[in-house]
N, C-alpha and C positions, 0 to 999 in steps of 0.2 A: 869553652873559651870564656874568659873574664871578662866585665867590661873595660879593664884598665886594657887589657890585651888587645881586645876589638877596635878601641880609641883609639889605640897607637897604630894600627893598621889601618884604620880607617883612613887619618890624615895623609898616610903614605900612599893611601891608594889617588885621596885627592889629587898630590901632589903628582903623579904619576901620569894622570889622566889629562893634565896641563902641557906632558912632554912628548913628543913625538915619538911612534914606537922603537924606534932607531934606539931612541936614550934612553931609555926607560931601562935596561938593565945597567947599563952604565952608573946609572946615578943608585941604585940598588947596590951595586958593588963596589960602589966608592962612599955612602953613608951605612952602610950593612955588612961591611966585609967578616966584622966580627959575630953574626947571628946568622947563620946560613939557617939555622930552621924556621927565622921570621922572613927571611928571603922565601924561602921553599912556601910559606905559606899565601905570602903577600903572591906570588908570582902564579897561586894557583887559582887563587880571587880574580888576578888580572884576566887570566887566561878565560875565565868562564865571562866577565865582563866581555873583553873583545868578542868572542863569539858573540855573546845577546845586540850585540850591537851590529853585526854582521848579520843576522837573521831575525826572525821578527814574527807579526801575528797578521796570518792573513791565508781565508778561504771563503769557504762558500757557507752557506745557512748548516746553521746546527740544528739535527735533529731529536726527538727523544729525549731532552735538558732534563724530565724527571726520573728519569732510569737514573742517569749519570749522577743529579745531584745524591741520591737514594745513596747508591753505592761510595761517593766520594767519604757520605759520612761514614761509611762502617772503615774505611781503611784508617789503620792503625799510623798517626803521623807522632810520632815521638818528637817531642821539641829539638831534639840535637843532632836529629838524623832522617830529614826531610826526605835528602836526594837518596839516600841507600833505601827509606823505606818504598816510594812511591814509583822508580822507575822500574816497569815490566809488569807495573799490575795493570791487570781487566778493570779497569772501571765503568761501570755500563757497556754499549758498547762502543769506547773508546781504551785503545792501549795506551798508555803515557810512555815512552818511546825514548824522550832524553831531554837532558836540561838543556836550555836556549841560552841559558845566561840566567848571572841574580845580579841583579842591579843593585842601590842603596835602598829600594821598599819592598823586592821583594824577588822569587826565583821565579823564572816562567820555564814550561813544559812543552814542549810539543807532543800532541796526541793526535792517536790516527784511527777510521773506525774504517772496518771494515768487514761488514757480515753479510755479502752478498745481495743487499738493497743499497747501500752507500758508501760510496767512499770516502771520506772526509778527513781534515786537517784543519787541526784547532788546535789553537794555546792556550794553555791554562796558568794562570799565574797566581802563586800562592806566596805568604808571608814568609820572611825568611826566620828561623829560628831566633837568631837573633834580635835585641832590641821591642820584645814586644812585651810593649807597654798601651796602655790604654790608648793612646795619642797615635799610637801606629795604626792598631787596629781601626778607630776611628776616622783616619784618613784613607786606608784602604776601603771603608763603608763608603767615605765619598767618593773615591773614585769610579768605585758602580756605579753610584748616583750622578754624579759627570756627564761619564762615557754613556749610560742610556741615551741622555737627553740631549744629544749629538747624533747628528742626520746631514754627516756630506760626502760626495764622494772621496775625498781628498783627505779623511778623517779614518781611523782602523775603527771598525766597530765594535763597540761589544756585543755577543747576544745574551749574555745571563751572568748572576753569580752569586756566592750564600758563604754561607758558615759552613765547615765541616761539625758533629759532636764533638770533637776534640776542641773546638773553637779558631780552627786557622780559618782564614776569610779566601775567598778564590774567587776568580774572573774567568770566565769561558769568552774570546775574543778571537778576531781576525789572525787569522796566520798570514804574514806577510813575507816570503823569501824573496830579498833583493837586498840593493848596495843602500849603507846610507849616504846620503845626498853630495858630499864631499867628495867620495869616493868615485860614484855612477861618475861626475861631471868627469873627473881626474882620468877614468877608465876611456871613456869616451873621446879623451878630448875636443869638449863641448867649447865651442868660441862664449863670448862675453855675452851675446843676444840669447844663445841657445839655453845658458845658465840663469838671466834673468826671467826668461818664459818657465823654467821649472821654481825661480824661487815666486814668481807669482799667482803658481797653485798653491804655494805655501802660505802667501798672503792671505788667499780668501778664507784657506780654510780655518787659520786662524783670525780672521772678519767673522767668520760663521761663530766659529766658539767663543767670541765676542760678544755678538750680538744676542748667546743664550748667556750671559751673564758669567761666562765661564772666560779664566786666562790659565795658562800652560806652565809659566815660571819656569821652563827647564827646556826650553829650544835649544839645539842642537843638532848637527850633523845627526848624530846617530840615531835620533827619533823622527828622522825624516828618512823613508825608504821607498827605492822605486827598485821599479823591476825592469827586464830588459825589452819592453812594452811602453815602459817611460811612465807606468801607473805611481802615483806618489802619495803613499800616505803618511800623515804626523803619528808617531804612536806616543804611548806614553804619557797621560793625563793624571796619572797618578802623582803627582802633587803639585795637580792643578786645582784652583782655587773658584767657589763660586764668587765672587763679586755681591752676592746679598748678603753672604755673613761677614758678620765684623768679628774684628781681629780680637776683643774681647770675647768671644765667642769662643774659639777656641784658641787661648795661649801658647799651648803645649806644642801645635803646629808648625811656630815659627819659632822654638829652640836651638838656640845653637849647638845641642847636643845632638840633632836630629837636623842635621842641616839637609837643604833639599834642592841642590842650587850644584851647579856646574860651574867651577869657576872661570875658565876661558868664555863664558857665556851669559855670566852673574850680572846683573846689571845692581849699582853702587848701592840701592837701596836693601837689595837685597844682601852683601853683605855687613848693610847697619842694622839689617834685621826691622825693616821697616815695614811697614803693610805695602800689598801686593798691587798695583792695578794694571790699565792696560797698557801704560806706559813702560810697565816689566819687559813685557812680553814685545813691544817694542825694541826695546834694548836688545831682548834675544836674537830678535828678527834682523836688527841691525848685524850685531854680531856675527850670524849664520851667514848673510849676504856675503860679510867681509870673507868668511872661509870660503863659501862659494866659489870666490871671483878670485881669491890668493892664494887658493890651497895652506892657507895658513891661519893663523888667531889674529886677533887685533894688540894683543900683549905679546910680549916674549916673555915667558915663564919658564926660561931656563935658569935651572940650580937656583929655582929661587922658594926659600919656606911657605909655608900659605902665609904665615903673617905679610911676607912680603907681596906675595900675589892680590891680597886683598888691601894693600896698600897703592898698590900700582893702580886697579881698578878704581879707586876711590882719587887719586890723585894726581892721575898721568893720564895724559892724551892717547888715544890710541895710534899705533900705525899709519902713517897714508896709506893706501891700498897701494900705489907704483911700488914704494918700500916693501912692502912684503915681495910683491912680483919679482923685486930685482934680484931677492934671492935663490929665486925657484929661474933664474935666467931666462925670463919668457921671451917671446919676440917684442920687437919695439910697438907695434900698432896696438897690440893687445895691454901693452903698459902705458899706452897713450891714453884709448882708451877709461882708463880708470882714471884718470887727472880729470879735472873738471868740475861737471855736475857729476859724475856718478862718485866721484870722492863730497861732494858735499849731502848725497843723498845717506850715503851712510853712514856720514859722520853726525847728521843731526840727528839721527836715529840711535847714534852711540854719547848721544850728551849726557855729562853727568845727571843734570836738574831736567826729572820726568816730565816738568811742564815745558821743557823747551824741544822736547822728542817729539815727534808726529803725534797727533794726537786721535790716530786708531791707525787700524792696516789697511783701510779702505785709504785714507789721505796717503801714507805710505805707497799704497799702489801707483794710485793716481798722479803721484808725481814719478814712479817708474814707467810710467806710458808714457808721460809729456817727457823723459829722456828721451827716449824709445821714438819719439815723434820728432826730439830735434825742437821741442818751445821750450819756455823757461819753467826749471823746475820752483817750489817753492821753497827747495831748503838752501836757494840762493835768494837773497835780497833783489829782488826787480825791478834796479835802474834801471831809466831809457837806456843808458849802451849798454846793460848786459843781455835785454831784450834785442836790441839791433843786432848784435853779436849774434844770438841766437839764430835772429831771424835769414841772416847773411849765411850765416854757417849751411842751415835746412837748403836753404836755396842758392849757394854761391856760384854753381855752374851757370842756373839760367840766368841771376841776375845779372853776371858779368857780364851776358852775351846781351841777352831783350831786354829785361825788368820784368816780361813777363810772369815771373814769378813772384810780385810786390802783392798781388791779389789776394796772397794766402793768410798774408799778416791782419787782413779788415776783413776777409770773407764771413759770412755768417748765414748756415744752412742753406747757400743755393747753392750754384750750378757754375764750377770755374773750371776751365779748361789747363790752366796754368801750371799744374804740377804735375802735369805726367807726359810732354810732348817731347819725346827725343828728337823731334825731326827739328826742332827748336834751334839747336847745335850748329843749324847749316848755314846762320848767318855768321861773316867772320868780321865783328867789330873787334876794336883797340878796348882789351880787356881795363886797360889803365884807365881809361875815362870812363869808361863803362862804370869802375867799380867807385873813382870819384861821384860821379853820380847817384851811387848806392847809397853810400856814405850819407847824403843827405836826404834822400828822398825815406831809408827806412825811419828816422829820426821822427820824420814828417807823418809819415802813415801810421807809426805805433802812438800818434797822441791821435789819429783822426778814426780810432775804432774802440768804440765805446766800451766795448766787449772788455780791452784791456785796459782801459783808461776814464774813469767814470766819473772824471773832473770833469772840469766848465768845458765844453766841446766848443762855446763859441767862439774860442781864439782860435779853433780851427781852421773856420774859413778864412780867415786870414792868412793861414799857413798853404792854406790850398792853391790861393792866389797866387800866392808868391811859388807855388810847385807851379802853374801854370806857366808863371816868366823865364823858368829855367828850360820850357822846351828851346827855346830860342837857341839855347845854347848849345842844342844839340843838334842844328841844321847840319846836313849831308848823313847823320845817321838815323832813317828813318823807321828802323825797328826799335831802335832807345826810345825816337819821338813818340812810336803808337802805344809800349810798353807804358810809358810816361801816362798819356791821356788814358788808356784801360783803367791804371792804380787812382790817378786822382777821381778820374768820373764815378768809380764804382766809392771813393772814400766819402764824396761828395753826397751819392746816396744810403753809404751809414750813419751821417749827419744828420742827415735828414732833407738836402735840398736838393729832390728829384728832378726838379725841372734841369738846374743847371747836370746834373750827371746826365739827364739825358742829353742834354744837347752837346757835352763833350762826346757821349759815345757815337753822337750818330756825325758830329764831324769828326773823330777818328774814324769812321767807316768808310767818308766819304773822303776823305786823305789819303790812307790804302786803296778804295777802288781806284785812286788817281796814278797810282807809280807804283799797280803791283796786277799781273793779271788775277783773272777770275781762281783759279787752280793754287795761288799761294797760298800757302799757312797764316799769314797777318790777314789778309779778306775773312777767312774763315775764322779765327778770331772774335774779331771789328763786328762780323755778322751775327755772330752768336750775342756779345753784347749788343746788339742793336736790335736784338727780338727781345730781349728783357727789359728794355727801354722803352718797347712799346708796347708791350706788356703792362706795366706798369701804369701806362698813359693811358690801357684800356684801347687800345688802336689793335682789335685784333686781326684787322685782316692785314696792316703794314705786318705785327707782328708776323701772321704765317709767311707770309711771303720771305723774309728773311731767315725764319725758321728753317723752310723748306730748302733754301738757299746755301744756308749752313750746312745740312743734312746729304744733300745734293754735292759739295764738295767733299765732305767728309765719306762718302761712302765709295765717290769715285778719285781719290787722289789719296786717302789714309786708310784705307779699308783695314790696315791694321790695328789703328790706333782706339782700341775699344769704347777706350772714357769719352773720347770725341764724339764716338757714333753716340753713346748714350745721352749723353748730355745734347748732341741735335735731337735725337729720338722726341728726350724731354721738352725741349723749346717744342718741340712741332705737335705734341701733347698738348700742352696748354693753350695753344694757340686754339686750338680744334677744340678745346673745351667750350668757350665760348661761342665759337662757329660753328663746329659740326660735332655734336661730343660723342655722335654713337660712334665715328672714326676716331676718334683720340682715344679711345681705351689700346687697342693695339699696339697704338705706339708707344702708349706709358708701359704697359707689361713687358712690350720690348726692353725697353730701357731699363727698368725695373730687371728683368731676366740677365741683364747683360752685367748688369753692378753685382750682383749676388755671385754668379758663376767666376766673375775676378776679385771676389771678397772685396771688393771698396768699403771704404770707410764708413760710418753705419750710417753717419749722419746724412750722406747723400743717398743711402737705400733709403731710409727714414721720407728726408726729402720728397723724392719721384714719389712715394704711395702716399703722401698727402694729394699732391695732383692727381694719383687715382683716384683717393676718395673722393675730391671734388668732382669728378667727372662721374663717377653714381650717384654724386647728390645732384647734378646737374640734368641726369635723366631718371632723377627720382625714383633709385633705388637705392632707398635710404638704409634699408638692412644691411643693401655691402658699404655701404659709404661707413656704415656706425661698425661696422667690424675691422675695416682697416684700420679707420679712426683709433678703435680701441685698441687694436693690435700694435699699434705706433707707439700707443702710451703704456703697454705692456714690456715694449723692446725697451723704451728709454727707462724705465723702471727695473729691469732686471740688470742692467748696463752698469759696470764702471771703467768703462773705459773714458768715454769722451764726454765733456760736457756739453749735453746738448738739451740743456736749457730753453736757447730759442724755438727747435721744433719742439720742446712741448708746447709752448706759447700760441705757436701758429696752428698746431693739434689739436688745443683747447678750443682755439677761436673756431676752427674748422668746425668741430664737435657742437661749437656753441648756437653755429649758424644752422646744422644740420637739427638740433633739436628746435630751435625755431620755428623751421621748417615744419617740422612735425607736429609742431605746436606741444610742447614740451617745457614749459618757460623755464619753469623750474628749474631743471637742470642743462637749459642754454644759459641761465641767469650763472649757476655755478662756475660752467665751463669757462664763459668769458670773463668773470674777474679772476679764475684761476688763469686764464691767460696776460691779462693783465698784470698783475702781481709779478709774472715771471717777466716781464717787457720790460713794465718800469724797472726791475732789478738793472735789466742790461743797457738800458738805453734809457732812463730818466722816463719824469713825467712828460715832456715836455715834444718827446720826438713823435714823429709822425706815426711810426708804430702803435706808440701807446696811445697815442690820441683818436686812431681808429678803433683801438680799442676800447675803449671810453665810450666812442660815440653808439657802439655795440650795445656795453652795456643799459645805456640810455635807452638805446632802441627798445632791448627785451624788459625794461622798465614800463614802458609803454605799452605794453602788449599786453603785462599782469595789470596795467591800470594803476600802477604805483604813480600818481601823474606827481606827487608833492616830493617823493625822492628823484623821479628822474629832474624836475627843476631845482632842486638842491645839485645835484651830481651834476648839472648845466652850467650852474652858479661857479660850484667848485674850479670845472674845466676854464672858463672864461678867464679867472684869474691866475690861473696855470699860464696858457695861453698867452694875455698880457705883459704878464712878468717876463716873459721868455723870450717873446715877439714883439710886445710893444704894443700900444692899442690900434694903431694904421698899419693893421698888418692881416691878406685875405683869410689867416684862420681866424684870427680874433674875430670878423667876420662871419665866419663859417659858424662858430661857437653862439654868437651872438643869435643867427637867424637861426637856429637851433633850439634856443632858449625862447624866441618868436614862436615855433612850433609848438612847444610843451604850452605854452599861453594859450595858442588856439583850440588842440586837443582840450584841454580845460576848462573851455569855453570861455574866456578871456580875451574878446578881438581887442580892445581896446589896449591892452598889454601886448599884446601879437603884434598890434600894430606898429609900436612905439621901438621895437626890436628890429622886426624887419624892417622898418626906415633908416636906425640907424644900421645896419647891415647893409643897406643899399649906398650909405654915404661911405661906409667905409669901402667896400669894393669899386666905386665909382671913383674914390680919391687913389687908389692903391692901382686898380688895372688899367682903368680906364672906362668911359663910357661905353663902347662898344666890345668890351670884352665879353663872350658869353656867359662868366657868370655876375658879372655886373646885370644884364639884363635878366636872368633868372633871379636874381635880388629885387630888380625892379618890378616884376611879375609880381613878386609875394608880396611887397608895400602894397602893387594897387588892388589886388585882389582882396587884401584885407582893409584896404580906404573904403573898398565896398562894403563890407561887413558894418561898418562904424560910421558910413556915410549914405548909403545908401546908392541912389542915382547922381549926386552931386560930383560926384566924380569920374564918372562916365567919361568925359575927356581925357582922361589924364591915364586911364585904363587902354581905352581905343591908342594913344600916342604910343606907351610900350608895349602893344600890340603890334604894332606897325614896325618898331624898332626890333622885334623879337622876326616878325615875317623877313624883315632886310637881310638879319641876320644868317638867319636859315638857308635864303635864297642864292646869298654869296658862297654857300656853303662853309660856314664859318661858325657853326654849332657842334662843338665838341659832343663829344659821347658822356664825358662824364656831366654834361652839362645838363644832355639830354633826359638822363637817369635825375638827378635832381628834379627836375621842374615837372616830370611825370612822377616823384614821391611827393611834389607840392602838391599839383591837382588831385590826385588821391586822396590827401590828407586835406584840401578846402572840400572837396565834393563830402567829406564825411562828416567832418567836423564843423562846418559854417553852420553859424546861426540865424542867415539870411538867404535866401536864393538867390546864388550868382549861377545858376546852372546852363543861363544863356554863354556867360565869358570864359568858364571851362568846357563847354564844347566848342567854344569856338577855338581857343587854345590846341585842343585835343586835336580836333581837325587838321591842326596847321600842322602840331608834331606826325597828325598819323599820313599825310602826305608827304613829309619829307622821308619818313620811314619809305614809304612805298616806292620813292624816287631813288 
C-alpha cells in the first residue's frame, strides 16, 4: 500500500471513528459508493480497530522474557505481512494466537503459554508495517520507557520489551479482557453516582501518571477497560508524552502526518499542534466524563469532514450534558441531575484555554467529591448565595424542620450530631417559616466559618448578635429556637469567642431540660454540646457528667442510631482523659470501632484517635501515643478525598506536645510551627487556635534555651494580639505576662517585673479585681517586686496573698487559673535571683489544700 493510499484511509478512518457504529457504513456508502475496494478495505481496518478496543492487555506475571525475546528475533516478520507471518507461531513458550486489533501505532497479539508449569495470557504489541519511519519507531522506544516507570493498580502494566533483528520494536503487557468504560456503564446501567466512582479510579490513575512526569494525550472510552469485577485499567500510553522533554526535542512527534489524537477527545491545542501538558489530558478526562454520563460525545460529528471537526473543536462550545441525555431519552432525575454543578464541572474541564481547565486530576477529583458531598464545587464561582444554595440543598429536610443541620456549614474536625438523625423528622413545624428562617441564618453562618470565608471575621460578631434577636421571633417553636442557639453557639466558637459559645450552649441546655423530658432528642443534643463546652473550659468532671448523660440517653432511647452512640462514646472519652484515662481508652476504641465499621467520613475516624493518642500520652505511653499520631498524619497524607487540614494542625500539636514530653525538642519545635502554619492558613493569626499555638511554640523555645527568639516570637504575638484585640483586652494580657516570663527565665526581674505589672493593670481593668486571673496576675507582680525589692514589699505580697486565700475559699478559683499560677511558682522557684522560697510554699500550701479539699 502507498502512502497516498494509506493517507486517504487514514482520514476516513478518522472520520469514522467520530460516528456512531450505526453510521458508519452509511456514510461509507453514500461518500464511496463508487470504490467498493476502498470500502472493502477501510471496513476491514474498522473491523480489527473495534475488536482492539473491545479487548485489551491484561494477566498475570510473565515468565521466561529471555526464551521469548531470543526467539521473537529469529521469526521472520516481513514489513508487509506482519499478521499472516506471526500468527500460530511458537514463540518461546508462548503461541501468538490472534490479532487484538491495530490501532494508529501499532497491531497488538494475544499470546498464550502453556507447557504444563503455566498458564498465561499476554499481549504483545508490535509496529504496524506501515508508516515506519524513524519518529515512529522512536516513539514506540518511549512508550517502554513510559509504561515501565508506571506502578498503579488502575494502570495496565507492561513487563518487558525490545527490538526484534528485523528491527520491529514490541511490548509484552497486561492482557486485559473486558468492556471499555462507555460500554460496561451502558451494559450495566450504572446510575450517575455509580459512573462518577468508576471515573474517579480514572482520575487517580492519571494523577499517578502525572505525578511520574508522564500525560496520556489520547483518553478515551476505549482505553479505559474494566471487567465484570469492575477492575479498570487505562491502557495505551503509547503516545503518551514524558513532560521533561521538550517539544524541540523531538519534532517529528507532533507531525500532522502522524497524528496521535482522537478527535471526539482532542483537546484544541492539540489540534493546533501545540505542545502537550497536563491540561491535555485534562480535556480528555473532561471529555471521557461527558461520554460516561451521556452515552454520547461533547461534539456532534455527524457528516462532518475533519476539517470541520477540527473546527467545531477549536471554535464551538460543547454540548450541555441534559442535551446529550435528551437524545438517549433518559429518565427526568437522571437529566436533572447533570444540570448544575456537574455540568459546570465538565465544562471547565472542556475549556478551550488549558489555563482556565483544572489544573491537575487531583483538583479535578477533588471537586467531584465536594459534588458528591453536596458543597460548592470550584468550577462554580462561590458567591454567598451560591454557597447558601448549596448549603440548603445538602440539608433541606432537616433545616426546614430543626436547623439542626446549620452545624455542618462551620463544623471543623469535631464531633456533630447533626447530619445523620432521622428521628429528627418527628417534629412537625410550618415548613414555611422554618425555611424563611433558613434563608437568613445560612447567609449568616457561611461568613462566620473561617474555613470558608478568611476575610475580617470581626463583623462577625455583629452578625451573631443580631442571629441571637431573631430567636425572638421564633417563640412557640421551640426546636427552631434550640437549632438556632446550637448554630450560633458553636459559630461563636469558630470565631474565636468561647466564653460567649459556651454560655449559649449550656443555656440552650438548660431551655430543653425546661419543656422537654430527659428521653428527647433536643436534651440529648443540648447535652452533647454541653460536654464540649465544658470541655473546652477544662471543667472535667461537669464535662463527664454530661457526657455520661448524653451516652445514657443515647443507648437507652436510640440504640440504633450509631453516630450518636459514637460521638457520646467520644465525649465520655475525653472527659475520662483527664479524670480517669486508664477507663477512657475503651471508650474511645469503642467509638473509634463503631465509625470504621459504618465507614464515616475520615475526618471524624481521624478525630476520635487523636483523643486516643492523648489518652497514651496521658498515661505515658508515648510509643502508642507517637504511632497513632503518626498513623493520623499518614491517613491524611495518602487521602484525597476531604480537606482536612485542621486535624493535621491539631496532629501536629498533638505530636508536638508528645515529643516535649519526651524531651525531643527538636522535633516538638518542628511539629508545632508545622501546626501552626496549617491554623493560621485556616483561621488567621489572630484566633485562639493559632495563638495556643504560638504560645506552644514559645514554650519548646524555652526548653532548647532559645530565650532571645522565644522574646522576639513574644514581641511578635503581642502585636498580633493588639491589632486584633486592642491593648484592654485579657489576651493582650496573657501575651504580655508571657513576655514577663521570657524576662525572668533570662534572668531579667527588673524587666519581668515592669510586664507583669502592666499585665496585672490590664486584667484588673478588663475582669475585674477579683477575678481569678486578675489575682494570678497579681501573684506574679508581687512575687517579682520581691526579686527587685527585696523585704520592702512584704506587705503588698502578704495583701494578694490574702486575696488569692478569699478566693479559693469561696471556691471561685478556676482550674485553668489553677494551672497557670502552679507554671508561675515552678518557674519563680527555678529562675529567681533571690530567695523567695518562704512566699512559694506558702502559696504552694494554699493551692495544695484546696486540691485535697
Amino acid at each position: 500500500m502507498n502512502d497516498q493510499k494509506w493517507n486517504k484511509i487514514s482520514t476516513i478512518l478518522d472520520t469514522l471513528l467520530t460516528l456512531s457504529k450505526e453510521k458508519r457504513t452509511n456514510y461509507l456508502d453514500t461518500h464511496f459508493a463508487d470504490q467498493p475496494d476502498l470500502i472493502s478495505e477501510v471496513k476491514e481496518y474498522l473491523q480489527s480497530i473495534e475488536q482492539s478496543e473491545k479487548e485489551g492487555f491484561l494477566d498475570n506475571n510473565l515468565e521466561d522474557h529471555a526464551a521469548l525475546f531470543q526467539d521473537l528475533g529469529s521469526v521472520h516478520l516481513p514489513g508487509a505481512s506482519l499478521k499472516d507471518s506471526i500468527i500460530g507461531k511458537k514463540v518461546g513458550p508462548y503461541k501468538i494466537e490472534s490479532e487484538l486489533g491495530a490501532g494508529g501505532m501499532g497491531s497488538v497479539y494475544k499470546a498464550n503459554r502453556h507447557d504444563g508449569q503455566f498458564n498465561q495470557t499476554v499481549a504483545i504489541k508490535f509496529i504496524n508495517a506501515r508508516g515506519f519511519s524513524d519518529a515512529v519507531v522512536e516513539r514506540f522506544r518511549m512508550e517502554q520507557e513510559i509504561l515501565a516507570n508506571l506502578n498503579h493498580p488502575n494502570i495496565a502494566t507492561l513487563f518487558d520489551g525490545g527490538f526484534t533483528e528485523e528491527g520491529f520494536p514490541y511490548l509484552i503487557m497486561e492482557y486485559v479482557q473486558g468492556l471499555p468504560i462507555d460500554e460496561f456503564c451502558q451494559k450495566h446501567q450504572l446510575s450517575v453516582s455509580e459512573r462518577l466512582a468508576l471515573f474517579k479510579k480514572v482520575l487517580a490513575a492519571i494523577k499517578h501518571a502525572h505525578s511520574n512526569l508522564i500525560i496520556h494525550r489520547d483518553l478515551k472510552p476505549s482505553n479505559i477497560l474494566i471487567d465484570e469485577e469492575q477492575n479498570l485499567k487505562v491502557l495505551d500510553f503509547g503516545i503518551a508524552k514524558t513532560l521533561s522533554i521538550k517539544e524541540d526535542q523531538d519534532p517529528e512527534l507532533t507531525q500532522s502526518g502522524e497524528r496521535v489524537w482522537t478527535p471526539s477527545y482532542a483537546a484544541p491545542e492539540q489540534i493546533l499542534e501545540r505542545p502537550s501538558r497536563i491540561q491535555t489530558d485534562i480535556y480528555g478526562l473532561g471529555a471521557l466524563l461527558y461520554s460516561i454520563l451521556t452515552n454520547t460525545t461533547p461534539f456532534d460529528f455527524t457528516n462532518k469532514s475533519l476539517h470541520e471537526v477540527e473546527a467545531m473543536i477549536l471554535k464551538e462550545n460543547p454540548r450541555p450534558l441534559a442535551a446529550g441525555f435528551e437524545s438517549k431519552n433518559e429518565n427526568q432525575n437522571t437529566q436533572e441531575t447533570l444540570q448544575g454543578d456537574l455540568e459546570s464541572i465538565v465544562q471547565k474541564a472542556l475549556r478551550k484555554e488549558p489555563e482556565e481547565r483544572y489544573d491537575s486530576a487531583g483538583e479535578f477529583l477533588e471537586d467531584i467529591e465536594r459534588f458528591e458531598q453536596n458543597l460548592p464545587v470550584a468550577a462554580v464561582n462561590g458567591s454567598f448565595q451560591y454557597k447558601s444554595r448549596k448549603f440548603l440543598r445538602r440539608n433541606r429536610r432537616a433545616i426546614a424542620i430543626s436547623l439542626t443541620m446549620l452545624i455542618s456549614a462551620i463544623s471543623f474536625g469535631t464531633y456533630h450530631f447533626y447530619e445523620i438523625s432521622a428521628e429528627r423528622n418527628r417534629a412537625n413545624l410550618e415548613a414555611k417559616k422554618a425555611t424563611q428562617v433558613t434563608d437568613y441564618i445560612i447567609d449568616l453562618f457561611a461568613l462566620a466559618n473561617p474555613e470558608k470565608n478568611q476575610n475580617d471575621t470581626l463583623t462577625v460578631f455583629n452578625l451573631l448578635d443580631l442571629g441571637l434577636d431573631k430567636i425572638n421571633d421564633l417563640e412557640g417553636q421551640p426546636e427552631l429556637q434550640l437549632g438556632f442557639l446550637a448554630a450560633i453557639g458553636d459559630a461563636y466558637y469558630r470565631v474565636g469567642d468561647w466564653d460567649r459559645s459556651g454560655q449559649i450552649h449550656i443555656a440552650a441546655d438548660s431551655f430543653a431540660n425546661e419543656i422537654y423530658p430527659e428521653n428527647h432528642f433536643e436534651v440529648l443534643k443540648t447535652s452533647i454540646n454541653r460536654t464540649k463546652t465544658y470541655i473546652n473550659d477544662r471543667n472535667y468532671n461537669a464535662a463527664l457528667e454530661y457526657a455520661e448523660k448524653a451516652y445514657r440517653i443515647s443507648e437507652a432511647y436510640f440504640p440504633d442510631n450509631w453516630y450518636l452512640k459514637a460521638s457520646a462514646l467520644n465525649n465520655v472519652g475525653q472527659a475520662l482523659n483527664y479524670l480517669n484515662p486508664d477507663s477512657a481508652e475503651n471508650y474511645l476504641l469503642e467509638s473509634i470501632d463503631l465509625l470504621e465499621q459504618n465507614n464515616a467520613r475520615l475526618d471524624r475516624i481521624l478525630n476520635s484517635k487523636n483523643y486516643l493518642g492523648i489518652n497514651y500520652r496521658t498515661r505515658q505511653e508515648f510509643e502508642k501515643a507517637e504511632a497513632v499520631y503518626l498513623d493520623i498524619l499518614e491517613s491524611i497524607k495518602i487521602s484525597e478525598s476531604l480537606n482536612l487540614t485542621g486535624i493535621k494542625s491539631v496532629t501536629d500539636n498533638n505530636l508536638g506536645y508528645l515529643y516535649s514530653r519526651k524531651k525531643e525538642y527538636k522535633k516538638a519545635e518542628f511539629h508545632y510551627r508545622e501546626a501552626q502554619s496549617y491554623m493560621v492558613d485556616i483561621y488567621g493569626e489572630a484566633h485562639p487556635r493559632s495563638l495556643i499555638l504560638a504560645n506552644n511554640i514559645r514554650g519548646i523555645l524555652f526548653l532548647q534555651n532559645k530565650l532571645e527568639e522565644a522574646k522576639m516570637h513574644t514581641l511578635k504575638q503581642i502585636e498580633i494580639i493588639k491589632n486584633h484585640y486592642g491593648e484592654l483586652h485579657w489576651r493582650t494580657a496573657s501575651e504580655i505576662s508571657s513576655l514577663g516570663n521570657s524576662y525572668l527565665v533570662s534572668g531579667e526581674p527588673q524587666k519581668s517585673y515592669q510586664h507583669y505589672s502592666r499585665s496585672f493593670q490590664i486584667y484588673d481593668e478588663v475582669l475585674g479585681e477579683n477575678h481569678p486571673w486578675t489575682i494570678v496576675a497579681l501573684i506574679n507582680e508581687e512575687l517579682s517586686a520581691l526579686l527587685i525589692e527585696n523585704g520592702s514589699v512584704q506587705t503588698r505580697f502578704d495583701t494578694a496573698y490574702d486575696k488569692l486565700e478569699q478566693l479559693i475559699s469561696n471556691g471561685n478559683f478556676s482550674t485553668s487559673a489553677y494551672s497557670n499560677l502552679n507554671a508561675s511558682l515552678n518557674r519563680f522557684r527555678e529562675y529567681s535571683t533571690s530567695d523567695i522560697s518562704e512566699e512559694l510554699d506558702r502559696i504552694n500550701d494554699l493551692l495544695s489544700q484546696d486540691s485535697e479539699s
